[in-house]
C-alpha positions, 0 to 999 in steps of 0.5 A: 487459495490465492485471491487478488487484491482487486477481489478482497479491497474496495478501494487500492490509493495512493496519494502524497504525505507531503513531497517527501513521503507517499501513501498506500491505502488498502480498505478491503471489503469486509472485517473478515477479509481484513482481520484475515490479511492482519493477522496472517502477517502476509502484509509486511514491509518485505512484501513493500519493499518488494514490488516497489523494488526498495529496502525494507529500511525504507518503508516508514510504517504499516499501519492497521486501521481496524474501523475502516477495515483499512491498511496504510503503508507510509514510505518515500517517494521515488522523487520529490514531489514537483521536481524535474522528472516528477510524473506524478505530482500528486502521488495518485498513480502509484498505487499501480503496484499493489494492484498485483498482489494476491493473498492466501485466504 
């Protein structure tokens, strides 16, 4: 059975590294939860690259922050932060995204 990430995570963000880079933080609700997604390998840059329409080359890291119960995804910014065009200056809506993903657990 699928669950959406809304159910699994208590907090789904986004925020700039830098202009260059942005980051995805997932921290879901319990070790349970979390140690089932990690060891699944349901979350992989493939899955990135795929609801962000981007080359998995372009995913930077996926890192597992097991005391938090917290997954970070480092990848490049759709345009730099601050230029003409930008909308989003701080990276703070480009969580969107990940709001859809679903996972079997």
């Amino acid at each position: 059975m699928k669950q959406s990430i809304l159910d699994l995570a208590h907090v789904v963000r986004s925020k700039n590294a830098g202009p260059y880079e942005l980051v995805l933080d997932i921290l879901f609700k319990d070790k349970k939860i979390y140690s089932h997604i990690k060891e699944s390998g349901q979350f992989k840059k493939e899955l990135i690259a795929q609801i962000y329409k981007i080359d998995p080359k372009s995913v930077h890291r996926i890192v597992w922050f097991d005391p938090a119960n917290a997954v970070k995804v480092v990848m490049p910014r759709g345009i730099v932060s601050g230029s003409v065009g930008d909308t989003d200056v701080y990276g703070a809506q480009q969580h969107a995204p990940l709001l859809k993903l679903e996972f079997a657990v």
